[in-house]
DODRENKE-370727 format. One record per residue (C-alpha): residue number from 0; x, y, z negated. Coordinates in pm, 1 decimal, decimal comma. Example, Ala and Ser with C-alpha at 12.3 -4.5 7.8 and 13.67 -1.06 7.14 Angstrom:
# DODRENKE-370727
{i->0&X->1230,0&Y->-450,0&Z->-780,0}
{i->1&X->1367,0&Y->-106,0&Z->-714,0}
//
This chain:
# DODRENKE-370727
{i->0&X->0,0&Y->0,0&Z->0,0}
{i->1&X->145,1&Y->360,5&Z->92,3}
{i->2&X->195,1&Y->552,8&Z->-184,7}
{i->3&X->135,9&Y->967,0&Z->-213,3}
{i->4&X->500,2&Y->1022,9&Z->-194,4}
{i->5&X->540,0&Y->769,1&Z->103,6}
{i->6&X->273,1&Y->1007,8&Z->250,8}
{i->7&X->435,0&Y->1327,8&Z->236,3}
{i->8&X->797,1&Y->1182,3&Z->347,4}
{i->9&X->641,6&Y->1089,3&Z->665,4}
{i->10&X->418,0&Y->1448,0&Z->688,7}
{i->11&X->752,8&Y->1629,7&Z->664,6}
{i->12&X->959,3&Y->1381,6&Z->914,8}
{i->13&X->665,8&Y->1469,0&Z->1103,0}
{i->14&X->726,0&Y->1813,8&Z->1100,8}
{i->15&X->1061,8&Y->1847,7&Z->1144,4}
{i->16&X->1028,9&Y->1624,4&Z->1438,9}
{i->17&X->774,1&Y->1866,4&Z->1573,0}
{i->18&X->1023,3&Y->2141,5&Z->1480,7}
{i->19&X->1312,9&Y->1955,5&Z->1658,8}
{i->20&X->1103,2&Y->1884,2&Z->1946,9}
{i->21&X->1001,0&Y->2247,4&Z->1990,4}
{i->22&X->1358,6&Y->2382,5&Z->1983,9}
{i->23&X->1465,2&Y->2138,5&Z->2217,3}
{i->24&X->1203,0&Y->2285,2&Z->2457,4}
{i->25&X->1321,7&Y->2635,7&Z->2421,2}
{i->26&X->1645,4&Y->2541,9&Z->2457,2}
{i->27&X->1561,6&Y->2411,6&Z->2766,1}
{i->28&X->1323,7&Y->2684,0&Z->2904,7}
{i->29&X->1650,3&Y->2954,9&Z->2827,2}
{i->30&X->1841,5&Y->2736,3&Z->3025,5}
{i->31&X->1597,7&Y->2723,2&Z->3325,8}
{i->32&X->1544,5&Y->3094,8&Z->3307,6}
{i->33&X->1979,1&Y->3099,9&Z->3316,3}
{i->34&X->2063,5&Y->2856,3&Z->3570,3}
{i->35&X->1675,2&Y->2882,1&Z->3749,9}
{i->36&X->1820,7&Y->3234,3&Z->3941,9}
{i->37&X->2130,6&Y->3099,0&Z->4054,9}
{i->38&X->2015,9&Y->2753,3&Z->4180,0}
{i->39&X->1749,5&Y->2943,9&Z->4385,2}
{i->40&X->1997,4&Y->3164,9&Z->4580,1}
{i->41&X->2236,5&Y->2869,4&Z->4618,9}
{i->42&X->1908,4&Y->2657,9&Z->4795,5}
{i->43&X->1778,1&Y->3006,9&Z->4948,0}
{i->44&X->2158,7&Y->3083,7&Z->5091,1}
{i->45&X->2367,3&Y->2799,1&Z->5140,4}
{i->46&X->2156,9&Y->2441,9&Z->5098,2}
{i->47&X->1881,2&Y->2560,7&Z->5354,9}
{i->48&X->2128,7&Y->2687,4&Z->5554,5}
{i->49&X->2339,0&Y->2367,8&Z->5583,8}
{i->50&X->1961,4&Y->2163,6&Z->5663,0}
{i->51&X->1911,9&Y->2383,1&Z->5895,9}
{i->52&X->2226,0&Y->2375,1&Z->6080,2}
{i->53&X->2138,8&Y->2000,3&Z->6098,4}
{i->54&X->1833,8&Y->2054,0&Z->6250,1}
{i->55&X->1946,3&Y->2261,2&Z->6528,7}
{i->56&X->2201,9&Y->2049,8&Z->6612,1}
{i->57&X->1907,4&Y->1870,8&Z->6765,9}
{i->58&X->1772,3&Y->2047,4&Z->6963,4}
{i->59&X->1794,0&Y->2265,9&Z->7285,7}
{i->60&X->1768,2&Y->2672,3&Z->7153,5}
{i->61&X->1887,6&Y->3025,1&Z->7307,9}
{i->62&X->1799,6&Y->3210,7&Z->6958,6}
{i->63&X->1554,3&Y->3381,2&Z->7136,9}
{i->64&X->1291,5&Y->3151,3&Z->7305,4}
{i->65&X->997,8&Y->3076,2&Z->7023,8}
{i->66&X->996,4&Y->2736,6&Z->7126,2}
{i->67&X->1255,4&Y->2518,7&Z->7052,9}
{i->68&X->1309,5&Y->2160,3&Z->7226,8}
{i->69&X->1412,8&Y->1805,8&Z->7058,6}
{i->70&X->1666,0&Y->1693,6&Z->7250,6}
{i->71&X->1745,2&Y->1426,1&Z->6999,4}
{i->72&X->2146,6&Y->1294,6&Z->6996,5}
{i->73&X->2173,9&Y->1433,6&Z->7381,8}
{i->74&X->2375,5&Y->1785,3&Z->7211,9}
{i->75&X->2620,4&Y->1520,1&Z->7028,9}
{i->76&X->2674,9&Y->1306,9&Z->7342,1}
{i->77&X->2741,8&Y->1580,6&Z->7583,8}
{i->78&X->3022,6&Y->1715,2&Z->7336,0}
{i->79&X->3178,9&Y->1392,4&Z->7222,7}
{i->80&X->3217,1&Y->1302,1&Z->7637,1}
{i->81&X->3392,9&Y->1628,7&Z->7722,9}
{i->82&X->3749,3&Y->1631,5&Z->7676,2}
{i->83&X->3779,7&Y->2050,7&Z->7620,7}
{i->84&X->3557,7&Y->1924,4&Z->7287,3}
{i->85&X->3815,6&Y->1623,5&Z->7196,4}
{i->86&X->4057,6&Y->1903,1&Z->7230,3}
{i->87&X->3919,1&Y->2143,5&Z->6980,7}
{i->88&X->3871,9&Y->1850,6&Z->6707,3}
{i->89&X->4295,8&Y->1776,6&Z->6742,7}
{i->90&X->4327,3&Y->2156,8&Z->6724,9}
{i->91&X->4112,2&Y->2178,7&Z->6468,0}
{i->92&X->4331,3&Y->1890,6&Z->6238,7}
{i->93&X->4617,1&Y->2013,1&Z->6383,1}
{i->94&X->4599,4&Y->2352,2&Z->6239,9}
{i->95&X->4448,0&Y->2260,3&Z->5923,4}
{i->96&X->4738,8&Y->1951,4&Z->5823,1}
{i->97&X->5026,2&Y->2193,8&Z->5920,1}
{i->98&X->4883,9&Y->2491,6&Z->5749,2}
{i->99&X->4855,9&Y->2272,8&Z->5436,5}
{i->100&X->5199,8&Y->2059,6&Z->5413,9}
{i->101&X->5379,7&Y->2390,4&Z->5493,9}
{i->102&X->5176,3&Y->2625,4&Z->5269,9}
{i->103&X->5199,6&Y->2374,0&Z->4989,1}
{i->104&X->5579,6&Y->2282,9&Z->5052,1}
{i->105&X->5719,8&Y->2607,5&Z->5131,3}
{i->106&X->5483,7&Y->2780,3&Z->4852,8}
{i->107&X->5665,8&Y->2481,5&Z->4587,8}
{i->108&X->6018,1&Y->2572,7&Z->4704,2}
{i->109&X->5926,3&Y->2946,7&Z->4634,8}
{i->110&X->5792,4&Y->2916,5&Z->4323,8}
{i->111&X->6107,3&Y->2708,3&Z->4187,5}
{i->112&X->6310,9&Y->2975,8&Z->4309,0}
{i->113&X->6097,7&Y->3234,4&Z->4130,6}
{i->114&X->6039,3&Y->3049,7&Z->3814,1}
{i->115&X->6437,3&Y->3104,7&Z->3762,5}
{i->116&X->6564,4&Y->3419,1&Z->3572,3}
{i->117&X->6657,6&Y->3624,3&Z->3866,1}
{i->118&X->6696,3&Y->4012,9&Z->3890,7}
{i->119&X->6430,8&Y->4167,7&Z->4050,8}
{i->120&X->6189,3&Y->3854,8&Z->4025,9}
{i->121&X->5879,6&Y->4030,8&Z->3935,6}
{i->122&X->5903,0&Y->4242,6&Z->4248,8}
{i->123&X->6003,3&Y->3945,1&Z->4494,5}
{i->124&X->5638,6&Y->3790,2&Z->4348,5}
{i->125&X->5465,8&Y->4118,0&Z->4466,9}
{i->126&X->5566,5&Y->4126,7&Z->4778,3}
{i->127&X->5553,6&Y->3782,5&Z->4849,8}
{i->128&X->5167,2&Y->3822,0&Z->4732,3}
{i->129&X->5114,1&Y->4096,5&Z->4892,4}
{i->130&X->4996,4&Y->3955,8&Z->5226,3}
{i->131&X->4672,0&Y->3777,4&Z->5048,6}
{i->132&X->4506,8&Y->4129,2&Z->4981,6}
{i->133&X->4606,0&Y->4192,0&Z->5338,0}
{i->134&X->4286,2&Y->4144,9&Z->5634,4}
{i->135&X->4369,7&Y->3895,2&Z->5870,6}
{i->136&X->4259,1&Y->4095,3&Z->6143,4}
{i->137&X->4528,0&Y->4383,6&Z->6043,7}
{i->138&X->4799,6&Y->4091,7&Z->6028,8}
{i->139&X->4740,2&Y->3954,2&Z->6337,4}
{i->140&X->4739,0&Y->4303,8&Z->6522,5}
{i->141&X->5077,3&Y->4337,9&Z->6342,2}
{i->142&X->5188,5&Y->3988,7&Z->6450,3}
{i->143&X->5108,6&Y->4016,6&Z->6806,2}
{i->144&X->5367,9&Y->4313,8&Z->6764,2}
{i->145&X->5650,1&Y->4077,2&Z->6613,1}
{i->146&X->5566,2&Y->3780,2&Z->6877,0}
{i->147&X->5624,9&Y->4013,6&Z->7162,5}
{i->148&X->5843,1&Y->3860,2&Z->7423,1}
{i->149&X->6015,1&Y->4137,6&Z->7521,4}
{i->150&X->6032,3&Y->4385,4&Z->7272,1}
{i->151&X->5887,3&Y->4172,9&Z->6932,4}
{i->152&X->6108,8&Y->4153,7&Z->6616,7}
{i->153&X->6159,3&Y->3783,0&Z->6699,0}
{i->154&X->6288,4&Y->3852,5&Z->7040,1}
{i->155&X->6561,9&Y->4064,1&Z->6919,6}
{i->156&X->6684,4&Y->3808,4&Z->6643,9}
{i->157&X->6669,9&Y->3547,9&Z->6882,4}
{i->158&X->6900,9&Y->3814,2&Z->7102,8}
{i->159&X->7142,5&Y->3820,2&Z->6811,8}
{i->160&X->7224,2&Y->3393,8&Z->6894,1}
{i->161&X->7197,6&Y->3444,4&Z->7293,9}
{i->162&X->6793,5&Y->3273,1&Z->7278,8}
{i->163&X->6483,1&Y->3431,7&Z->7445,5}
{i->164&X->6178,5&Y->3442,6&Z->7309,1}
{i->165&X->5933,2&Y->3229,7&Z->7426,9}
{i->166&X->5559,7&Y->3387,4&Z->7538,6}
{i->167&X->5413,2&Y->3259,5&Z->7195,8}
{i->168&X->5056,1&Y->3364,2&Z->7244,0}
{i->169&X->5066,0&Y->3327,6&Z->7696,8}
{i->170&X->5185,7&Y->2996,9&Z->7626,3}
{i->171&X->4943,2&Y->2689,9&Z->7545,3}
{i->172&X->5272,7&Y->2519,4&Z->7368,6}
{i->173&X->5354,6&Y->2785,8&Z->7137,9}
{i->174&X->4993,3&Y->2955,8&Z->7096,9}
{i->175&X->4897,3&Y->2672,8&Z->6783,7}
{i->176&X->5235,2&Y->2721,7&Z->6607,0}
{i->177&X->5212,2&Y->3090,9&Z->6623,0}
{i->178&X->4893,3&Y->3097,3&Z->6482,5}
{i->179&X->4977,2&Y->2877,4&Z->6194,4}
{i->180&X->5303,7&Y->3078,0&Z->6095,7}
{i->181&X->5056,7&Y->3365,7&Z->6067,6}
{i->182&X->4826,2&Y->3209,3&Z->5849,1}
{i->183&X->5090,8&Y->3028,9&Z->5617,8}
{i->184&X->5244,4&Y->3358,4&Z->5548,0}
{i->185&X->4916,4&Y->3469,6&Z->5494,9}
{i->186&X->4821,0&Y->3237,5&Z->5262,7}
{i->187&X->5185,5&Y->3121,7&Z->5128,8}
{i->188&X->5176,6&Y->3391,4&Z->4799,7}
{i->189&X->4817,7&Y->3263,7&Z->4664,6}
{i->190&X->5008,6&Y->2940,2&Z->4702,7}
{i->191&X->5333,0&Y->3071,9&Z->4510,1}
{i->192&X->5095,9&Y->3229,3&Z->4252,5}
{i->193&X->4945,2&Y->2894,9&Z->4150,9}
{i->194&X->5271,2&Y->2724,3&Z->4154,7}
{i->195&X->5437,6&Y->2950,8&Z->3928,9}
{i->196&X->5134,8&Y->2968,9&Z->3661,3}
{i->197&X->5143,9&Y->2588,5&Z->3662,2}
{i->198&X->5528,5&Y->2570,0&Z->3591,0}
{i->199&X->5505,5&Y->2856,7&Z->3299,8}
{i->200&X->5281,4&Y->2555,4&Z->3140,5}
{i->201&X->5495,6&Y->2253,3&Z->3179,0}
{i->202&X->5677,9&Y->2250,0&Z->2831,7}
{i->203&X->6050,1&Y->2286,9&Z->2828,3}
{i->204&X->6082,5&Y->2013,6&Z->2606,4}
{i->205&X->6019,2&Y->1818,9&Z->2845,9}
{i->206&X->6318,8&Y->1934,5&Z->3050,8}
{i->207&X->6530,7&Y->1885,1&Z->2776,8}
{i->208&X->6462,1&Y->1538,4&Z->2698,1}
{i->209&X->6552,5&Y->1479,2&Z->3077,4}
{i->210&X->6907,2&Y->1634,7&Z->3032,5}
{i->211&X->6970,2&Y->1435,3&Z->2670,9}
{i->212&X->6910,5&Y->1111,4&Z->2897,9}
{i->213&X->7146,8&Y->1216,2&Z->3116,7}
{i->214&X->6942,7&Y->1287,5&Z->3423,7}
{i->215&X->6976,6&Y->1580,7&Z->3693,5}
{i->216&X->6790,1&Y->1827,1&Z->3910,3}
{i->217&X->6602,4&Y->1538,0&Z->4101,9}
{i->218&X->6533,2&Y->1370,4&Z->3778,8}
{i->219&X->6416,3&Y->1685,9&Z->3603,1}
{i->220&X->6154,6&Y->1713,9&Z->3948,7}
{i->221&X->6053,4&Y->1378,4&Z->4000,5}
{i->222&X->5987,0&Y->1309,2&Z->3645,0}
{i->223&X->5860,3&Y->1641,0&Z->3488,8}
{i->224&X->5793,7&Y->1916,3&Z->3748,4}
{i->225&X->5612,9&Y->1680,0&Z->4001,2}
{i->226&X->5380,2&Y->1495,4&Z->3713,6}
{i->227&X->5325,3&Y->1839,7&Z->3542,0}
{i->228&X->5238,3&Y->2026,1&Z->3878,0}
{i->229&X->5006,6&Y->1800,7&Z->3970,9}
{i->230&X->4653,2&Y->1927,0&Z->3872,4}
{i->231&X->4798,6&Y->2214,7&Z->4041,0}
{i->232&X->4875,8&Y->2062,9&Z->4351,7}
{i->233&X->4526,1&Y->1874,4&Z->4398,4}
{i->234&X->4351,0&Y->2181,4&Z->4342,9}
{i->235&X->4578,8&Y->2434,1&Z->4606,3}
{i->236&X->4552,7&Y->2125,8&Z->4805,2}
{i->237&X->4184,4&Y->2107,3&Z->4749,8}
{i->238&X->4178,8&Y->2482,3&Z->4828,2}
{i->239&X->4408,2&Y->2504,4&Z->5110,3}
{i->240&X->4244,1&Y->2294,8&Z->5323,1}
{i->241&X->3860,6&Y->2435,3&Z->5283,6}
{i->242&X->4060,5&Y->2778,2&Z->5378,2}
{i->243&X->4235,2&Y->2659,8&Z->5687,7}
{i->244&X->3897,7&Y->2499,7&Z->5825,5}
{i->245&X->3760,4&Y->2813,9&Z->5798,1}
{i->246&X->4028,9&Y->3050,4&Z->5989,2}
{i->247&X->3884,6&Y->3249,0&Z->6203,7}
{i->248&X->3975,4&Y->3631,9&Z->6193,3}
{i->249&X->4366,8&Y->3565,1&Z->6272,2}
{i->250&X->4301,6&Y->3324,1&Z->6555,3}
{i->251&X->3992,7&Y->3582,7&Z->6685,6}
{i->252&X->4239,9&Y->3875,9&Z->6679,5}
{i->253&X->4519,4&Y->3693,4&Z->6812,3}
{i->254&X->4487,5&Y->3452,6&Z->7122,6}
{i->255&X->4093,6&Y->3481,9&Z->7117,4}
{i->256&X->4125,8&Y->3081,7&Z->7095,6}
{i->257&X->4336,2&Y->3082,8&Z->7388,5}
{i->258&X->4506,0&Y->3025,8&Z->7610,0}
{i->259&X->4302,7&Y->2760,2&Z->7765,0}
{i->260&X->4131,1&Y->2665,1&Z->7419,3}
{i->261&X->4507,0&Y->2557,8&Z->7295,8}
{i->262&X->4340,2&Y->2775,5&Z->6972,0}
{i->263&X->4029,4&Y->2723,6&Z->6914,5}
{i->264&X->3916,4&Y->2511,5&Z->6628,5}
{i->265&X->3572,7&Y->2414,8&Z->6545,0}
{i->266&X->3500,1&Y->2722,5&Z->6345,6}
{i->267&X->3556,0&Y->2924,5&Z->6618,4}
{i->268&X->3410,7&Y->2737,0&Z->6848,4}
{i->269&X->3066,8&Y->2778,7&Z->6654,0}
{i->270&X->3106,3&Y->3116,3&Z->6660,3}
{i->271&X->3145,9&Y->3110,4&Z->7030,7}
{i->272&X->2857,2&Y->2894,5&Z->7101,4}
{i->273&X->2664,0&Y->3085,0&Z->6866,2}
{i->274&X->2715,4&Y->3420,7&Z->6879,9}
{i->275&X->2815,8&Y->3435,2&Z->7236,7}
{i->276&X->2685,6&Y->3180,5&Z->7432,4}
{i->277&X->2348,7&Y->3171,6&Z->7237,8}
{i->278&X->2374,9&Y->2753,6&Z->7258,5}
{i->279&X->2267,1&Y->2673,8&Z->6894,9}
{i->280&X->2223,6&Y->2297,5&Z->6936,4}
{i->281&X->2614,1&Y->2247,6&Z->7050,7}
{i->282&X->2694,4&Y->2539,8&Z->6791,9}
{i->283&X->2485,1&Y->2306,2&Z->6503,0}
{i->284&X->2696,5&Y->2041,1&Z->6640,0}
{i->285&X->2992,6&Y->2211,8&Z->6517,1}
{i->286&X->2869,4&Y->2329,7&Z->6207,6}
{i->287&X->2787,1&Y->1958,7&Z->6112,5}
{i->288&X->3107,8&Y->1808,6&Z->6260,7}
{i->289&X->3302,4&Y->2073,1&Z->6007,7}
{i->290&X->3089,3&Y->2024,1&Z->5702,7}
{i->291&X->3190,1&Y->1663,5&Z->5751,8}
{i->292&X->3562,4&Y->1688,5&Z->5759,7}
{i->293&X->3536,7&Y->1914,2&Z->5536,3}
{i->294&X->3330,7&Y->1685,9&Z->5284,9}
{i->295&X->3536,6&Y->1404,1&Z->5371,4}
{i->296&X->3897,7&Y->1569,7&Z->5314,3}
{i->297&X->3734,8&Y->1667,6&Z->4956,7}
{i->298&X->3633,7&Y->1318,1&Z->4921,6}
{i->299&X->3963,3&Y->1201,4&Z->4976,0}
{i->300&X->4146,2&Y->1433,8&Z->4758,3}
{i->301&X->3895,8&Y->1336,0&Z->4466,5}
{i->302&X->4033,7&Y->979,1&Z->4473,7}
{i->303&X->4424,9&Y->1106,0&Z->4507,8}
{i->304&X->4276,8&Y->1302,2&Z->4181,8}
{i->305&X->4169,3&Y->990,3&Z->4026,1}
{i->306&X->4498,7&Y->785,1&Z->4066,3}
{i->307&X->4761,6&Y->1043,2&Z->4074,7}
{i->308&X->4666,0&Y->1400,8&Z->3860,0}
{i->309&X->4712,2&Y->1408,7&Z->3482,2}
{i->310&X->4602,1&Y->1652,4&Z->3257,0}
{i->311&X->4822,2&Y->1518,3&Z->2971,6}
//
């Protein structure tokens, strides 16, 4: 038989459930009325967008008929049989794989040099900055300057060694590299930036222990600077690559994705088809295609994360 006492004990658990229950719902409607805001602009601005894009991609649409036409998989065939397309994928992997291994290499070997107790350091990490603040439209105007064949800063230091310049943005084989020496010096500071913060956290002890065991440079790199860099790598890695899939104002202002599409890359190539052409199946085409290297190179880099990053 319940008791009195018995009765009120489970009155009060009753209550303070109730009470529990009731915060838990206002803590839940003030994070709805938080995060509610944002969410909506992210669907409103970027998920519709990206469904949308897949939409068009089948279909047949000038931007300005009100009808548009389901052509089904016929805007993916047509692309995938033409070889100028092929081409603009390899261009497309091309630019973004060198623009990463030599942003991420060149940016480490920088940032080692930096990290040392040099005169004039802090102003060497300025100006190597510098150029990320920088539009990519005013560097490549600049650029096209110092790629000159006849009277470009590279053609006279070539001079100096008895070499002539080649016609780096006339010629199909030299168009791609010069547009990725832009961008890596471009991008090369953020690069240098992340690299040094990462080292200024690496504990010297760690260093130290290295020496005491009687191990060099190499040692010192491979066993502490390499483990200790490497959330840092994955994520410059990480952002690196989403960056050079998206260059567009450098190769737009520079070769105008020529000559003979040697430059254009799929981002560009959306814009052309877009923008210019008014063909937004082939340009939703392109906008897919990149989304999925895009998601895939992420995808990958997640799993290097998994079996190669630590946080310790």
């Amino acid at each position: 038989m319940i008791t009195a006492k018995e009765v009120r004990l489970m009155s009060i658990g009753s209550l303070q459930s109730k009470r529990v229950s009731t915060a838990e719902r206002r803590e839940w409607l003030l994070f709805a009325l938080l995060v509610g805001p944002n969410i909506l602009l992210f669907a409103i601005f970027t998920y519709w967008p990206l469904l949308y894009n897949g939409y068009l991609s089948f279909v047949r649409w000038d931007l300005l008929a009100p009808v548009k036409i389901w052509v089904g998989l016929d805007n993916y065939r047509f692309l995938f049989s033409q070889a100028e397309f092929r081409l603009i994928l390899f261009n497309t992997l091309y630019f973004t794989i060198a623009s990463v291994v030599l942003t991420a290499g060149l940016g480490l070997l920088i940032a080692l040099l930096l990290n040392q107790s040099l005169r004039g350091r802090n102003t060497v990490r300025s100006i190597v900055f510098s150029p990320v603040m920088l539009s990519g439209a005013a560097i490549g105007i600049v650029w096209i300057y110092i790629f000159d064949p006849r009277y470009g800063l590279i053609d006279a230091l070539l001079g100096f060694v008895g070499l002539n310049s080649p016609n780096w943005l006339l010629d199909s084989a030299w168009a791609m590299p010069a547009v990725i020496i832009v961008h890596v010096w471009k991008t090369i500071g953020y690069a240098v930036v992340i690299y040094l913060a990462g080292l200024q956290a690496i504990p010297r002890e760690l260093y130290e222990a290295v020496v005491v065991d009687g191990g060099g440079a190499w040692a010192r790199f491979r066993a502490v600077t390499v483990p200790g860099l490497s959330p840092v790598i994955f994520f410059l890695i990480l952002t690196t690559v989403l960056t050079s899939f998206q260059a567009f104002d450098i190769i737009k202002v520079m070769t105008n994705g020529g000559p003979v599409n040697a430059t254009t890359t799929l981002v560009f190539y959306l814009y052309e088809e877009g923008f210019v052409a008014f063909n937004a199946g082939r340009a939703g085409v392109a906008s897919v295609l990149l989304f999925g290297l895009m998601f895939a190179f992420t995808l990958v880099q997640m799993r290097y994360e998994d079996r190669n990053v630590h946080y310790a």
